[in-house]
C-alpha positions, 0 to 999 in steps of 0.5 A: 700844650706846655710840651709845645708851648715850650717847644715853640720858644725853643725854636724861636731862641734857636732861630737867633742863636744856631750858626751852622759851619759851611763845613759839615752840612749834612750831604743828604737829608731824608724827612719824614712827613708827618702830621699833616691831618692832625695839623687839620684836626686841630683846627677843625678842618678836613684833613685833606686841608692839612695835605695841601699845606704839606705840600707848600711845607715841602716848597719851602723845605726844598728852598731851605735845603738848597739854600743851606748846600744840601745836595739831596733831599728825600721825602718819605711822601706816601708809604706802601701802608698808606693803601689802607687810609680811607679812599678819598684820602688817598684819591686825594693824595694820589693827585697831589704830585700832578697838583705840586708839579704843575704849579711848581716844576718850571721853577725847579727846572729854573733853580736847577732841581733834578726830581727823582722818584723812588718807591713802585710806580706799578701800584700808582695810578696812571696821572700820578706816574705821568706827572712824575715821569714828567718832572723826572725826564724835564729835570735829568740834566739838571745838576743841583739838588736832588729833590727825591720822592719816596711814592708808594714805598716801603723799605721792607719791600724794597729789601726784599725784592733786593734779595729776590734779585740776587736770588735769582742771579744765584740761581742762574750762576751769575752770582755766587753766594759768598760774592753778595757783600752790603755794598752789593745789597745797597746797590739794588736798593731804589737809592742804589744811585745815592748815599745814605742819608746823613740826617733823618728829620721826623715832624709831628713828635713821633718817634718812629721809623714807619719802614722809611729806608731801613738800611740806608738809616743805619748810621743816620743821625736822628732828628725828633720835632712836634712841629706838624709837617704843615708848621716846618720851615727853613728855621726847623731845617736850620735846628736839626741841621745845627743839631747834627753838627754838634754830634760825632759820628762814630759809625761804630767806632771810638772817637 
């Protein structure tokens, strides 16, 4: 209770005194979305109350990001393992998407957003792709902030039908070995099209990576928070963002 107590007045101070530079925003933004049922439990209600205020945090994390000149924003929305939480959990979940986008995606298409999906859509259920395919199809000439959802993904998974792929164009002697380079690997990856992430943002006070984007995250700047995802708002953005403008990026190297 202290930890968040004093958590809570940090940010509080924070939202007076960060000052971001226009030059060094962050290029892409990845967040984790955590807590969102322990949000719930705190407060007594089921935790599928704490997924419907998620979806309203991912609202005001877009209207943030777009505000502060971030040009991408990745949402780790629902993992591969997410399969094995009870099942009217995940029914639930798997109607969120089609509930967020009917409410929200003429507004996107108004604030020049273009969705993406990245994750298996072969696993979802068929209302969740449509209304997906949808949001993507209506916002693909749209040139602002991408606004890309991680659904049904997992980073390993992702890596290893990667190799898969160039395993096969080995075998049929479109590739050879010694021709696979990082850059080629990062090209058959799902965010193939996008640049790492610059900023890694976790809610919830886990420190964790929970198969999020494995070898996108490996020169990412990290940004820890115990705000349940329901509680983040534009000042959190705004913290991690000053946070990461304060560090050095070596990639490896000296300074």
């Amino acid at each position: 209770m202290i930890k968040r107590v004093r958590s809570w007045l940090n940010q509080e101070d924070s939202q007076q005194t960060h000052q971001l530079s226009p030059d060094n925003i962050p290029h892409h933004v990845a967040i984790i979305m955590d807590g969102n049922g322990r949000w719930a439990k705190r407060r007594g209600m089921p935790r599928i109350v704490g997924h419907q205020n998620g979806m309203k945090a991912v609202k005001r994390a877009a209207i943030a990001a777009d505000n502060l000149g971030i040009k991408i924003l990745t949402m780790y929305a629902f993992s591969t393992e997410n399969w094995t939480r009870p099942k009217d959990e995940v029914d639930f979940l798997m109607k969120l998407p089609q509930e967020f986008l009917a409410i929200e995606l003429e507004e996107l298409i108004e604030k020049n957003v273009q969705v993406r999906m990245m994750g298996h859509p072969e696993d979802l259920p068929s209302h969740t792709v449509s209304a997906m395919e949808e949001a993507v199809a209506k916002t693909a000439g749209n040139d602002g902030l991408v606004l890309n959802f991680a659904l049904n993904y997992g980073s390993r998974k992702e890596i290893t039908e990667s190799v898969k792929a160039l395993g096969r164009e080995v075998r049929d002697g479109i590739l050879r070995p010694e021709d696979i380079t990082e850059e080629l690997i990062g090209q058959r990856l799902l965010t193939g099209e996008l640049p790492d992430p610059d900023l890694l943002i976790r809610t919830s006070g886990e420190l964790r990576l929970s198969n999020f984007m494995l070898w996108q995250l490996a020169y990412s700047e990290l940004w820890f928070t115990d705000a349940y995802w329901p509680e983040f708002t534009k000042e959190h953005l705004v913290e991690a963002v000053a946070d990461y403008q304060q560090r050095t990026r070596r990639y490896g190297g000296l300074s």
